[in-house]
Backbone as CSV, one residue per row, in Angstrom:
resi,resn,N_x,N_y,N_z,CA_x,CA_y,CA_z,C_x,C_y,C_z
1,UNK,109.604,112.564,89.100,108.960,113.109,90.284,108.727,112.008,91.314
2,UNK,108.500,112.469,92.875,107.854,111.338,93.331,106.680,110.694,93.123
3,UNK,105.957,111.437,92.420,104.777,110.556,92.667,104.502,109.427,91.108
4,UNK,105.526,109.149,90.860,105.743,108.069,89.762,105.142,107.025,90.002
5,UNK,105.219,106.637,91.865,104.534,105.570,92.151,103.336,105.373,91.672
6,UNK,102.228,106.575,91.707,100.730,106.152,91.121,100.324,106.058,89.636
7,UNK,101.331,106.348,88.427,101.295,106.153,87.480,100.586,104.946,87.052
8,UNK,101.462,103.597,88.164,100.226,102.568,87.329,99.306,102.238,87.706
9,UNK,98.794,102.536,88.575,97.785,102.667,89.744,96.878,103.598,88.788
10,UNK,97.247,104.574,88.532,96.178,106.038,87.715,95.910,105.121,86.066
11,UNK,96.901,103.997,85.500,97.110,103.371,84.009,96.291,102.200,84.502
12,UNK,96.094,101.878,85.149,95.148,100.598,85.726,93.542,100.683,85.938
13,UNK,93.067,101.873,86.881,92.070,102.539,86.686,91.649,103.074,85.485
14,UNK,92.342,104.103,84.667,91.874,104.802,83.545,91.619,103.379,82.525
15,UNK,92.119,102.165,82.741,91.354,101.141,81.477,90.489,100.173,82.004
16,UNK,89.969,100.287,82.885,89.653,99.348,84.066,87.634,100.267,83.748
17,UNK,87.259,99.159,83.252,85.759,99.078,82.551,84.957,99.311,83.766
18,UNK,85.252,98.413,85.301,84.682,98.417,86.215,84.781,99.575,87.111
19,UNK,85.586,100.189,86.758,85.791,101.167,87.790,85.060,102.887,87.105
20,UNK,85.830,102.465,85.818,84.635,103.880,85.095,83.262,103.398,85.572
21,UNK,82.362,102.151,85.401,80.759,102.448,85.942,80.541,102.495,87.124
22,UNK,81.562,102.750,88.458,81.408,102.831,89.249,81.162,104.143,89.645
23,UNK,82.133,104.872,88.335,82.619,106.816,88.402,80.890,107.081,87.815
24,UNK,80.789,106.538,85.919,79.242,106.953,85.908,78.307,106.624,87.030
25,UNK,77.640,105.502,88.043,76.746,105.205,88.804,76.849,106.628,89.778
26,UNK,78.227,106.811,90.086,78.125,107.533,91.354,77.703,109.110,90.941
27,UNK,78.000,109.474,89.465,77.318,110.642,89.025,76.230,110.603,88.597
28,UNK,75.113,109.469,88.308,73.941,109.361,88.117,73.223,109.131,89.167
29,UNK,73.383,108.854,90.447,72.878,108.770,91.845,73.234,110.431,92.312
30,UNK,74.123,110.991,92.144,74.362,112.633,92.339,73.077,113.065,91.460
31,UNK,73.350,113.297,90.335,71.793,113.813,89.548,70.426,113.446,90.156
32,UNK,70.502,112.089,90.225,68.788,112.040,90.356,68.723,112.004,92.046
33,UNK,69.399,112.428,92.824,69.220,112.505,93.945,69.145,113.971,94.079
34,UNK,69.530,114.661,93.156,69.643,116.194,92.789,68.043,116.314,92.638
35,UNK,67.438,115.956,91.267,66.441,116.213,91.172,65.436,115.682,92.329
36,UNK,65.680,114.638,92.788,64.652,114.213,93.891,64.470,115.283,94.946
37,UNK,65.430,115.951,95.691,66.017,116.600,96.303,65.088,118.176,96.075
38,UNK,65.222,118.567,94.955,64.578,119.607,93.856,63.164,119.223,93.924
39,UNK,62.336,118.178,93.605,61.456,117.485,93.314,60.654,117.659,95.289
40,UNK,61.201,117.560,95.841,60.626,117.488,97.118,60.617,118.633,97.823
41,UNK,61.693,120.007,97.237,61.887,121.072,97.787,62.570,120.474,99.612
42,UNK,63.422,119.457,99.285,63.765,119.273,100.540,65.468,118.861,100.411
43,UNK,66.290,120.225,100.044,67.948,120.378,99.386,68.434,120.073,101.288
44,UNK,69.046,119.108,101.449,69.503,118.929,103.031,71.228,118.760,102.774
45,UNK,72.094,119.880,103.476,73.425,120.166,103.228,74.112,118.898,103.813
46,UNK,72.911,118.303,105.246,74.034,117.615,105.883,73.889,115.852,105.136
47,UNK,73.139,115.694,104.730,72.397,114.246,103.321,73.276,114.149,102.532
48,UNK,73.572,115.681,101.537,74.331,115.661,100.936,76.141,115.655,101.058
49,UNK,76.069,116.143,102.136,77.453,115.992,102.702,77.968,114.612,102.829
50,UNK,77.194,114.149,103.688,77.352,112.717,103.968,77.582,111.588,102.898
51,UNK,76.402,111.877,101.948,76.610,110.874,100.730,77.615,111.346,99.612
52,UNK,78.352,112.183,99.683,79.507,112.869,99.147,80.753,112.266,99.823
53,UNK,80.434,112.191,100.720,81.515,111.304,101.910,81.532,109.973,101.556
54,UNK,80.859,109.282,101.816,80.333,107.762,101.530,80.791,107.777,99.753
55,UNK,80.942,108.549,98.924,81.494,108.187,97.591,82.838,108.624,97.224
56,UNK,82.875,109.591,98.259,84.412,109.553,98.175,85.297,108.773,99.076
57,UNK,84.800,108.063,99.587,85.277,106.909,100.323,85.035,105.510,99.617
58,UNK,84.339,105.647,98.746,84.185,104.434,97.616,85.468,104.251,96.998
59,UNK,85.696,105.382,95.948,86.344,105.825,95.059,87.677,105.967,95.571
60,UNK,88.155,106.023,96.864,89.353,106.023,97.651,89.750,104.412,97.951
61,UNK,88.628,103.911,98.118,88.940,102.619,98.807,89.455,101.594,97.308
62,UNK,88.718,101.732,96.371,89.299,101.059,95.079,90.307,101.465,94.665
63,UNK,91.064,103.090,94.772,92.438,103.138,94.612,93.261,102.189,95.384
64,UNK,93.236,102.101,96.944,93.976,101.568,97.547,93.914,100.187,97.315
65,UNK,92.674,99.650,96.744,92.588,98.074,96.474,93.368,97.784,95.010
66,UNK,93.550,99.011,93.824,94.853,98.585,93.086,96.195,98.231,93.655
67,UNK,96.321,99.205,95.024,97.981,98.584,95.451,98.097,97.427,95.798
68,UNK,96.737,96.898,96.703,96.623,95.342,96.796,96.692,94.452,95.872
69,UNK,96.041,94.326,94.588,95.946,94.094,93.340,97.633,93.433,92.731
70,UNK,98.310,94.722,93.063,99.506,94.942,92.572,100.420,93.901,93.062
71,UNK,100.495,94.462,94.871,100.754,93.150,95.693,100.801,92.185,96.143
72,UNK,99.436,91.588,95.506,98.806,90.571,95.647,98.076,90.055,94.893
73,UNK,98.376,89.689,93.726,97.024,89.197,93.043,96.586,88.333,93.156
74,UNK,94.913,88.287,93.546,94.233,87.109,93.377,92.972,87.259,92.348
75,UNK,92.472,85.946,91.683,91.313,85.979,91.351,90.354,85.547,92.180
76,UNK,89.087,86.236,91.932,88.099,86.346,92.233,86.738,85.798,91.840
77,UNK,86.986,85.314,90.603,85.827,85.067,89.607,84.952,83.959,90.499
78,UNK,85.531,83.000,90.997,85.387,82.248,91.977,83.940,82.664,92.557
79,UNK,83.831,83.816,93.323,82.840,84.145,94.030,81.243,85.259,93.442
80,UNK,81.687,85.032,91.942,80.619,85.491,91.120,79.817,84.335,90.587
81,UNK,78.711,84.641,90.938,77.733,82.542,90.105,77.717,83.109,88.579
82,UNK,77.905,81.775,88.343,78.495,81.496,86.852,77.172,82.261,85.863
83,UNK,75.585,82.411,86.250,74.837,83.496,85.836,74.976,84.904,85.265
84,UNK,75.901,85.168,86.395,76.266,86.632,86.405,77.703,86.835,85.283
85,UNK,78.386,85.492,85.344,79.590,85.804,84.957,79.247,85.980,83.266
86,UNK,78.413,85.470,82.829,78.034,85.342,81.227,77.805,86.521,80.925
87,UNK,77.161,87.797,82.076,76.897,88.958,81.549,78.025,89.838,81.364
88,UNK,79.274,89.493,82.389,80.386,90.318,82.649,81.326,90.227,81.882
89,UNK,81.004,89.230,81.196,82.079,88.336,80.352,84.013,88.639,80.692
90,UNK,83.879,88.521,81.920,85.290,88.611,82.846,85.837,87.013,82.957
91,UNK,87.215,86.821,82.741,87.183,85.510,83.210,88.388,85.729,84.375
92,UNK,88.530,86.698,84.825,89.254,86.723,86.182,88.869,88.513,86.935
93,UNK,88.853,88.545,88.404,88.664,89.715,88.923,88.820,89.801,89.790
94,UNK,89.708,91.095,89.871,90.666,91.218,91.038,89.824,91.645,92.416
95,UNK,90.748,92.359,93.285,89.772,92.346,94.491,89.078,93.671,94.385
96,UNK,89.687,94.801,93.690,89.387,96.189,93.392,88.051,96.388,92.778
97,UNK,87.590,95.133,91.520,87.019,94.683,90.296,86.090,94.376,91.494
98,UNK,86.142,93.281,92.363,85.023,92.857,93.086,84.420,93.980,93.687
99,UNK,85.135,94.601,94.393,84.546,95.891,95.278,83.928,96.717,94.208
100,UNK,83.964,97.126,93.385,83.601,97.981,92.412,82.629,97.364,92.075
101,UNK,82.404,96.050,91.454,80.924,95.266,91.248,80.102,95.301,92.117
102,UNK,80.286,95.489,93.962,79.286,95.228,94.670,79.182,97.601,95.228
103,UNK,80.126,97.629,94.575,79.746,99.635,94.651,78.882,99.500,93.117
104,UNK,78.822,99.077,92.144,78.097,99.499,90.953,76.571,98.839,91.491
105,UNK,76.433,98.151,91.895,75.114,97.433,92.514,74.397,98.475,93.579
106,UNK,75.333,98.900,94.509,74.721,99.482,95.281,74.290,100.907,95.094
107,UNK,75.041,101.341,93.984,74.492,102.687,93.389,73.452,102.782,92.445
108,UNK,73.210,101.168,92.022,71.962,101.485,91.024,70.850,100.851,91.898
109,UNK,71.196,100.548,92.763,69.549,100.862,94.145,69.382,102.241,94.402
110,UNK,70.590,103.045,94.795,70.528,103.998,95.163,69.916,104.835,93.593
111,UNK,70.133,104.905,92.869,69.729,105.298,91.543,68.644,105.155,91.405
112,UNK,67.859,103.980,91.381,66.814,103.553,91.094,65.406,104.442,92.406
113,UNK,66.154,104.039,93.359,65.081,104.415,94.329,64.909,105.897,94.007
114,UNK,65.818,106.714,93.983,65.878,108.428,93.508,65.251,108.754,92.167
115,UNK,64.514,107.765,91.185,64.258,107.692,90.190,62.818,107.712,90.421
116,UNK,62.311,106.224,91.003,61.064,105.966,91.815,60.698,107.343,92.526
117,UNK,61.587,107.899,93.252,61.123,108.735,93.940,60.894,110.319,93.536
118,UNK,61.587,110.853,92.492,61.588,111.850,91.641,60.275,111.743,90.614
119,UNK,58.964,110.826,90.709,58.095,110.158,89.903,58.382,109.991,88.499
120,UNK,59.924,109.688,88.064,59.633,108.231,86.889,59.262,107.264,86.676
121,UNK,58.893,107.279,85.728,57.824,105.527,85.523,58.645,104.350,85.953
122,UNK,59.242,104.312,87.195,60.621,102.797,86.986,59.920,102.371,88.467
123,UNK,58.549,102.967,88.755,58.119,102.083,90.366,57.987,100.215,89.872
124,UNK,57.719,99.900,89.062,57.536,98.712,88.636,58.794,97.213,89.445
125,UNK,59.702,98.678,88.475,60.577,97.708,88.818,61.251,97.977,90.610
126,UNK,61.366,98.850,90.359,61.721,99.213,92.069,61.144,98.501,93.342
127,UNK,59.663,98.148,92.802,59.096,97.017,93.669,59.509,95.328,93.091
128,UNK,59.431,95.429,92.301,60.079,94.036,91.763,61.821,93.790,92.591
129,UNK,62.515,95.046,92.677,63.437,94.646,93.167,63.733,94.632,94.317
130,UNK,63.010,95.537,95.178,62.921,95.557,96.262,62.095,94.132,97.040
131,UNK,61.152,93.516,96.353,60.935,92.209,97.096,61.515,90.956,96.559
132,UNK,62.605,91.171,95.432,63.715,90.434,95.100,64.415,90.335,97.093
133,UNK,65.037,91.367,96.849,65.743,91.477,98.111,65.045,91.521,99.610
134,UNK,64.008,91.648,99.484,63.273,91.051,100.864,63.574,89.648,100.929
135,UNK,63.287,89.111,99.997,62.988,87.568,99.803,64.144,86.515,100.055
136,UNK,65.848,87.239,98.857,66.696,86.379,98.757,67.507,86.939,99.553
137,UNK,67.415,88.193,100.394,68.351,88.757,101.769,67.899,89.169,102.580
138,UNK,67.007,89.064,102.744,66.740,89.765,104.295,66.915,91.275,104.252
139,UNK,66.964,91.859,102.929,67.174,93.437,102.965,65.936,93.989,102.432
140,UNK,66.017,95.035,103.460,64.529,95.605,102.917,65.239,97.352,102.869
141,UNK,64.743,97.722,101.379,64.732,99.171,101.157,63.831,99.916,101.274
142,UNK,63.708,100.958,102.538,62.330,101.860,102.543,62.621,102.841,101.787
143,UNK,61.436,103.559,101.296,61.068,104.489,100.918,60.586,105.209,101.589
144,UNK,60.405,106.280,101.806,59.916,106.807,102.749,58.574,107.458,103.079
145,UNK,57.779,106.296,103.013,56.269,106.585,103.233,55.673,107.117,101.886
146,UNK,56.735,106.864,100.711,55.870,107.613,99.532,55.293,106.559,99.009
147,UNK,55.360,105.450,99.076,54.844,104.133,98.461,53.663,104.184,98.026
């Protein structure tokens, strides 16, 4: 058939560790943004639209970063501090792998805060991490006045 081309592209992903917790994060930020959502009696079509958009534009953009991958390989490990790398236990990562590490990060803020905010016991840390990132970026995550 033609589309033989994505075979290894679809064989690359399906064993590719980083990219499945990118698939679980983005369905555990769907749930508890579900229940938050439920939890507030405040279901908004166009929120949800949007952040449906924004993950399927995740999940699109790491396909296309296997063809790069393919075309180009570089490592990456380079730009992970050697801290982090002991947990990942990766000793090379491509550019797809990188993007997917900084989408698995950003979905377990997004996770976390929908967690905090659905009232599970995880405010602890949610403030712990949230003035992590005041502190070492200049990023600040609101909540929205539920604090």
């Amino acid at each position: 058939m033609h589309f033989d081309i994505f075979r290894p592209i679809f064989a690359v992903m399906r064993g590719n560790t980083l990219f499945q917790l990118v698939v679980i994060m983005i369905v555990m930020d769907v749930l508890f943004g579900s229940l938050r959502a439920a939890k507030d009696r405040a279901f908004n079509s166009s929120v949800g639209i949007d952040g449906g958009i924004r993950k399927v534009g995740m999940l699109l953009s790491l396909v296309c970063l296997v063809f790069v991958d393919i075309l180009c390989p570089v490592n990456l490990i380079g730009f992970i501090p050697e801290a982090i790398r002991g947990y990942i236990h990766l000793k090379d990562i491509t550019v797809m792998e990188f993007f997917a590490l900084l989408y698995i990060v950003y979905e377990i803020l997004s996770v976390l805060k929908n967690m905090t905010l659905s009232g599970l016991p995880v405010r602890r840390v949610w403030v712990a991490v949230k003035s992590f990132l005041q502190k070492n970026t200049g990023e600040f995550i609101e909540i929205e006045d539920k604090e």
